[in-house]
Backbone bond lengths (Angstrom), bond angles and torsions (degrees), N, CA, C in turn:
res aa  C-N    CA-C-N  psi(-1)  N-CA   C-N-CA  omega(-1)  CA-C   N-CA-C  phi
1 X - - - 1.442 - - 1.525 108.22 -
2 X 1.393 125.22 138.08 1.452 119.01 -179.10 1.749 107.39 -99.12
3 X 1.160 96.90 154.72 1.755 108.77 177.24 1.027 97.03 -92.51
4 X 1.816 108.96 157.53 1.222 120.24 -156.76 1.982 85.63 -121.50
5 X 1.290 107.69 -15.44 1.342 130.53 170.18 1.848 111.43 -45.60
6 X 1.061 117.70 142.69 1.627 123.69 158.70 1.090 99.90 -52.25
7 X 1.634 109.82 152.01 1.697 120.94 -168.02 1.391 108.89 -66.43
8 X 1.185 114.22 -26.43 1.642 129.29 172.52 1.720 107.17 -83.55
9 X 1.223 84.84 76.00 1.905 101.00 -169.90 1.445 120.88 -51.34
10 X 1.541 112.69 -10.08 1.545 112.48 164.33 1.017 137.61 -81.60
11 X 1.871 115.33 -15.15 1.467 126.74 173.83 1.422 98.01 -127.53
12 X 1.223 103.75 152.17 1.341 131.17 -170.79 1.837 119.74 -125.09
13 X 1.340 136.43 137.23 1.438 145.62 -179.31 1.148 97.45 -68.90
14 X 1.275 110.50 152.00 2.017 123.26 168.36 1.897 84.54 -57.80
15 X 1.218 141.73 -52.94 1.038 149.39 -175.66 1.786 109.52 -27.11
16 X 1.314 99.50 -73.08 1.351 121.58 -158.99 1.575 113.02 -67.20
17 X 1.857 100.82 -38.47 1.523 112.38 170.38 1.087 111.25 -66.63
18 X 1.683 138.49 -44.68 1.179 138.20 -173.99 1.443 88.83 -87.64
19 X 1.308 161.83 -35.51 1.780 107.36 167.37 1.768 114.55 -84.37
20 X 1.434 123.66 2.45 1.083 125.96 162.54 1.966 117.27 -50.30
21 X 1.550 75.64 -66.84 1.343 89.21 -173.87 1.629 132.69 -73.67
22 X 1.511 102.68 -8.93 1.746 123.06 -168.18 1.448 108.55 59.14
23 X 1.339 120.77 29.28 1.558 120.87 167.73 1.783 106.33 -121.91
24 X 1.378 109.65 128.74 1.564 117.84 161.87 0.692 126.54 -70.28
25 X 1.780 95.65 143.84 1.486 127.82 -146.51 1.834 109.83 -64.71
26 X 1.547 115.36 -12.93 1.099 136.63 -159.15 1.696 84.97 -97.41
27 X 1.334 129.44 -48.38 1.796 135.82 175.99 1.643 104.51 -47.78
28 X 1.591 110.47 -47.98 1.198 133.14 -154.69 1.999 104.56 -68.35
29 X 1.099 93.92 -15.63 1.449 118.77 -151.79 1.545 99.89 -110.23
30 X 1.363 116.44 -52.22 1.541 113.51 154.84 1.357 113.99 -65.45
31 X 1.318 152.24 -25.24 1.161 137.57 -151.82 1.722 88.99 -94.23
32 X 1.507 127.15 -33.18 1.412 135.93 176.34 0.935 95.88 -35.54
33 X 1.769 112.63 -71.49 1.302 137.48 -146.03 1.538 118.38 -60.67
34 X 1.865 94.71 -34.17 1.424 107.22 152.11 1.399 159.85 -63.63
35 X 1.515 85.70 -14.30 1.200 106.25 178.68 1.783 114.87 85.24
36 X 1.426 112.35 15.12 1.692 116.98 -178.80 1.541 95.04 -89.48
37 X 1.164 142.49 -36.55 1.285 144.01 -142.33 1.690 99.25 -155.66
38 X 2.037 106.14 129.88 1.875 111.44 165.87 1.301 107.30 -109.37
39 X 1.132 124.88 158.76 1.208 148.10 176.51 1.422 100.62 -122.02
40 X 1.708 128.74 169.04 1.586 124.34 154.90 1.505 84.51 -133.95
41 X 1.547 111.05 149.69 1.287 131.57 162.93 1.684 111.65 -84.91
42 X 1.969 93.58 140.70 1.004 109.25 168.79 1.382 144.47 -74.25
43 X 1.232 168.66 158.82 1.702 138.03 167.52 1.221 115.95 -35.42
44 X 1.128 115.49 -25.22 1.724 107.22 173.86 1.146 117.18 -114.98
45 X 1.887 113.15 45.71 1.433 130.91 -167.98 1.459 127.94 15.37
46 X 1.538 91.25 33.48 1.607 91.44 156.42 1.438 128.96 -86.10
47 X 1.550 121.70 145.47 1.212 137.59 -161.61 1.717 101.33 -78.00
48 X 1.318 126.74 131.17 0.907 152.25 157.07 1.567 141.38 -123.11
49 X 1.286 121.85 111.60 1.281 125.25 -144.94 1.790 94.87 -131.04
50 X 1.329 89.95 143.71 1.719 118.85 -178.17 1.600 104.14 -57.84
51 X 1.512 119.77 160.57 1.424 111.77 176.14 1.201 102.92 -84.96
52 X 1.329 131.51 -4.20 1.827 116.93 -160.20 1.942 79.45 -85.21
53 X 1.397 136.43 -24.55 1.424 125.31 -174.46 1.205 107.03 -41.58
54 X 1.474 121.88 -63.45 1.335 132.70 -164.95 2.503 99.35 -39.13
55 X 1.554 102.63 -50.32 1.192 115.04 173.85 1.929 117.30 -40.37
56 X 1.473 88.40 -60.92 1.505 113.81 173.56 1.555 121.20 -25.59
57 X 2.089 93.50 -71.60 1.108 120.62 179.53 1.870 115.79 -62.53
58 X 1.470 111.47 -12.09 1.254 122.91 175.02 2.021 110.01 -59.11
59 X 1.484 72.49 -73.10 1.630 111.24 153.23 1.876 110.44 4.59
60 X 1.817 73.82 -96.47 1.451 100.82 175.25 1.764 121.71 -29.79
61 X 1.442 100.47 -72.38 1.272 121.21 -158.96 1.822 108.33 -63.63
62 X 1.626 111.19 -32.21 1.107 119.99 172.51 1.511 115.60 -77.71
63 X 1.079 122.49 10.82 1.620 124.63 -148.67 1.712 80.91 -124.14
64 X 1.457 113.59 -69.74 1.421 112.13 178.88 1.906 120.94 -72.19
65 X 1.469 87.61 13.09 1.736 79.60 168.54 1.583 100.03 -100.94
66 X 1.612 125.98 -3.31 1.575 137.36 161.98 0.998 100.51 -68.89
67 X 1.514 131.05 -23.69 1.522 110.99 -157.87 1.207 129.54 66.41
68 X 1.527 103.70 14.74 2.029 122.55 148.44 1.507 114.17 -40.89
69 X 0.929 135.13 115.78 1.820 128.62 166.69 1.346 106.91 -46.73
70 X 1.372 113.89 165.38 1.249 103.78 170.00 1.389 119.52 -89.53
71 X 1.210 113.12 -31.81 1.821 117.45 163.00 1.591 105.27 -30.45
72 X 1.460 113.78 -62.47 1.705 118.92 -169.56 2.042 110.11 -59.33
73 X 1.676 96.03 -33.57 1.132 93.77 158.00 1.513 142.97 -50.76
74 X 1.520 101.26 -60.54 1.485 123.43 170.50 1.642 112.55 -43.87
75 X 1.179 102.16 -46.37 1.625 117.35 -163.33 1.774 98.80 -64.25
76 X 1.561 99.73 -41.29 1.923 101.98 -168.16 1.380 96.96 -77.26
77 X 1.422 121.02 -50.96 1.348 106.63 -177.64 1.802 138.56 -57.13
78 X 2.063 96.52 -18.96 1.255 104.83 165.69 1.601 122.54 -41.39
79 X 1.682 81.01 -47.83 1.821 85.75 176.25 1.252 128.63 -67.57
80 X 1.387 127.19 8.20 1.511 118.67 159.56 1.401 118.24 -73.48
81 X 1.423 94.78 172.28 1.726 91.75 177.04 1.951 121.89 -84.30
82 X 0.873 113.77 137.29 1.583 91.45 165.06 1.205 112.07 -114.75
83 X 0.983 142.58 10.38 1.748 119.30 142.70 1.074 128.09 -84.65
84 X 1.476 121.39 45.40 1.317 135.55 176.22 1.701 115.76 171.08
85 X 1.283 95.41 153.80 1.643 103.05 174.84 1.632 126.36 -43.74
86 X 0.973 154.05 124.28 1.602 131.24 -150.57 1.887 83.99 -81.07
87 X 1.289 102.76 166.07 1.697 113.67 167.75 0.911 119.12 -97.86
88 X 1.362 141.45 153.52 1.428 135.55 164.98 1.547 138.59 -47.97
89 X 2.319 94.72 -6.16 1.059 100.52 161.97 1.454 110.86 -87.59
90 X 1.056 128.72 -38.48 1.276 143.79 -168.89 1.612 103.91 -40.71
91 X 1.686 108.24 -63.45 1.218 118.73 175.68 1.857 128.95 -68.90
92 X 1.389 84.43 -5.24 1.874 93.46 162.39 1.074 95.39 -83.64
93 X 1.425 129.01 -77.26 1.636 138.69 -156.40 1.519 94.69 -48.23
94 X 1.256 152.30 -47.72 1.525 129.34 -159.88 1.886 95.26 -100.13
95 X 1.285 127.42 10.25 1.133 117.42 173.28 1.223 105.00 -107.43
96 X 1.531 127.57 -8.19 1.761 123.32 169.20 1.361 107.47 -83.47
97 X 1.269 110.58 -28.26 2.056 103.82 159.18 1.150 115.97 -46.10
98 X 1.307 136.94 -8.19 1.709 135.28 -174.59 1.915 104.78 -130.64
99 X 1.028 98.40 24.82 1.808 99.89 -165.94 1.422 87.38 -82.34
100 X 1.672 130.23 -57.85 1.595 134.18 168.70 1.272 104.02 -24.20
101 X 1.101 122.82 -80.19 1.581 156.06 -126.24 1.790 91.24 -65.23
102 X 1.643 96.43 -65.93 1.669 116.19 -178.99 1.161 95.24 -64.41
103 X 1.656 153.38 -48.35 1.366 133.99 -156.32 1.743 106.06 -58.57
104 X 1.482 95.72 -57.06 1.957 118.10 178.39 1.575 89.09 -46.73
105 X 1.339 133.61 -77.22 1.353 112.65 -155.76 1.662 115.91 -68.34
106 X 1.107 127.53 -16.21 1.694 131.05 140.09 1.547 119.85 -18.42
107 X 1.563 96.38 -77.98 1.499 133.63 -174.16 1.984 84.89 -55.44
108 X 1.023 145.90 -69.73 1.529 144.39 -102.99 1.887 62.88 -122.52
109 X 1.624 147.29 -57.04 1.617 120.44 -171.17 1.321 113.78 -65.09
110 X 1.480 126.57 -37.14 1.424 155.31 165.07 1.609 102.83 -12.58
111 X 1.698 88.96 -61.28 2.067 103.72 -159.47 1.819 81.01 -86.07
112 X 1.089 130.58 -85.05 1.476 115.84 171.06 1.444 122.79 0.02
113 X 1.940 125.25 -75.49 1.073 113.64 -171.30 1.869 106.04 -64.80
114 X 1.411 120.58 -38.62 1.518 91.75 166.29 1.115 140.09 -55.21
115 X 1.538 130.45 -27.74 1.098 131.60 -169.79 1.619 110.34 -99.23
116 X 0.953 82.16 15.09 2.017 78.15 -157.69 1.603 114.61 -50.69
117 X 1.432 90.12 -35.66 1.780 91.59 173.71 1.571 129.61 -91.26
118 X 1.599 95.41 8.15 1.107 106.14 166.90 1.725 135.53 -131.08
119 X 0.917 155.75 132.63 1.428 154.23 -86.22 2.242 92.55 -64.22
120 X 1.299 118.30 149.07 1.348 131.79 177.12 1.582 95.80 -89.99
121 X 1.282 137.19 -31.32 1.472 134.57 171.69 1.712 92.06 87.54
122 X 1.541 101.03 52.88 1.777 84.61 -169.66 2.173 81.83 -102.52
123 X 1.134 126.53 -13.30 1.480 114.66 -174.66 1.221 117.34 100.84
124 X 1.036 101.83 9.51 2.075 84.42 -175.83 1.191 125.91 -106.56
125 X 1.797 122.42 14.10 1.281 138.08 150.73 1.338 102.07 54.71
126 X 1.558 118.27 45.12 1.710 120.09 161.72 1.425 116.34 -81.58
127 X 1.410 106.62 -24.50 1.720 131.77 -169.29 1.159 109.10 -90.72
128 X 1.290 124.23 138.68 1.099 129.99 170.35 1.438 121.65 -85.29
129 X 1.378 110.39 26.76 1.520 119.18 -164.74 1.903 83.33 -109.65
130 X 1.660 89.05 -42.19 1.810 98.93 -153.80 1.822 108.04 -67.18
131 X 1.588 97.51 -2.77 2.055 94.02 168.82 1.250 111.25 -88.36
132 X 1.810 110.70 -13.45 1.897 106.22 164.72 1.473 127.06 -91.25
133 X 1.125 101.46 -24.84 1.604 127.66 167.47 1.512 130.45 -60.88
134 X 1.769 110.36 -51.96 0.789 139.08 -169.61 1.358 151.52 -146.32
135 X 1.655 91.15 41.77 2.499 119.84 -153.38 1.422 81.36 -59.26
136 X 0.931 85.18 143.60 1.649 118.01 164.92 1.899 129.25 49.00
137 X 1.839 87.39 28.29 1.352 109.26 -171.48 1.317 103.75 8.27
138 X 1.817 85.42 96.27 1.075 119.79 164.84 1.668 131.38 -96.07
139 X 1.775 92.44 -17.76 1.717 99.35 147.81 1.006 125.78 -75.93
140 X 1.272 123.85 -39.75 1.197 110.29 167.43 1.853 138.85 -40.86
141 X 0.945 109.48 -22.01 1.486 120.75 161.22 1.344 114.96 -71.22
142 X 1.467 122.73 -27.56 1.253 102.29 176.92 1.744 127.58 -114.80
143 X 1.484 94.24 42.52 1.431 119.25 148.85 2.116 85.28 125.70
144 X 1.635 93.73 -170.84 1.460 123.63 -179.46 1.102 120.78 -87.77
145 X 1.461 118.86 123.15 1.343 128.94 175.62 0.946 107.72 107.13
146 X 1.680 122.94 179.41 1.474 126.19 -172.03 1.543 120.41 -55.46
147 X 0.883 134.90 73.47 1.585 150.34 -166.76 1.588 100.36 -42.70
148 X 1.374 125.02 -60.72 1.363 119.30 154.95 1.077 154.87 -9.93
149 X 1.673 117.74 -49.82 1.182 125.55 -173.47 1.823 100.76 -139.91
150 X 1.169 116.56 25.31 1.455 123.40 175.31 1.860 96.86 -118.21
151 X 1.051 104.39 -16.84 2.051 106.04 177.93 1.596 91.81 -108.00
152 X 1.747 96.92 168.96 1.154 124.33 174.79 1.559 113.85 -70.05
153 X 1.138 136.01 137.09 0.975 101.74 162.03 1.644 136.09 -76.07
154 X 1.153 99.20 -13.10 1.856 110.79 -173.13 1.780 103.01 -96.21
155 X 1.762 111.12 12.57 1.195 98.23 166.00 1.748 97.39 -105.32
156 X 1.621 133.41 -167.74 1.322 128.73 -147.43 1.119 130.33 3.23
157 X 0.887 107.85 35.41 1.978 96.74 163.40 1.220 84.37 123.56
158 X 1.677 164.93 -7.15 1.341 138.41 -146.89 1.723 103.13 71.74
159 X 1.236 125.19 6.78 1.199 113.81 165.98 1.675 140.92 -73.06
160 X 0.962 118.46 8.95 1.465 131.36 -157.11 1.512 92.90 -120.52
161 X 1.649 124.09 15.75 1.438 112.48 -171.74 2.291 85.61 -117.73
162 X 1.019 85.10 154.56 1.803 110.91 173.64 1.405 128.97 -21.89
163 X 1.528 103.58 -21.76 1.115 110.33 -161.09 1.676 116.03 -108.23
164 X 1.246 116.88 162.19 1.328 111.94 -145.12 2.094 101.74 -68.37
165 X 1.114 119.11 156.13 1.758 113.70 170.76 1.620 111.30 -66.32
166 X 1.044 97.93 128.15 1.507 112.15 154.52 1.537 122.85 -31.61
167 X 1.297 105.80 -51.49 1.608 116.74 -172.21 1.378 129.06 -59.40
């Protein structure tokens, strides 16, 4: 099988990673800039990047299709190693730091896709559903946006779940 890699099969071109990886070379370049991904420059300050990047950039791209920040990104990937390839334990252990995180945002599309056709609990009493749902926007006091499905539900009272308020 031939590599698509520089003949020096351990570093790789912004080139080679971005058609490796199906991310642009211009992405590749912010994520530097971000601090998710290093490169070292050559004498003719060209960028050269390790093969575990191509891994990295896997990483990355699957992380923000969760809707991980990239800060939360940066921060997990600190914890790899860099004097070496990360292991497949490595990349379990900093992906059970987000096992919470992903269950809640499950739980929080879950109550969403049921309700979807029925009130979002965002407060803005255009609906005539939202004066049975929601008299005297009473979410609204407890901040902006869909109050519903942005809280826990088992924090205030069980209120942050689908169903219409008590009050």
């Amino acid at each position: 099988m031939t590599s698509h890699l520089a003949p020096d099969a351990r570093e790789a071109t912004v080139g080679e990673i971005a058609r490796r990886s199906g991310v642009a070379t211009s992405a590749l370049r912010f994520y530097e800039r971000e601090g998710l991904i290093k490169s070292r420059r050559t004498g003719g300050n060209q960028r050269r990047y390790s093969r575990d990047t191509l891994r990295r950039v896997a990483f990355i791209r699957t992380s923000q299709g969760l809707g991980i920040p990239l800060a939360t990104i940066r921060d997990v990937l600190g914890l790899l190693p860099e004097d070496r390839t990360p292991t497949r334990e490595d990349w379990a252990r900093i992906s059970e730091r987000w096992r919470a995180d992903l269950d809640a945002r499950i739980r929080t599309l879950e109550r969403l896709r049921d309700s979807l056709s029925d009130c979002i609990g965002c407060g803005c009493l255009s609906l005539t559903k939202c004066t049975l749902s929601n008299p005297r926007d009473d979410l609204g006091s407890r901040g902006p946006g869909a109050r519903r499905f942005v809280e826990d539900p088992s924090s205030a009272g069980g209120r942050g779940s689908a169903a219409p308020d008590a009050s």
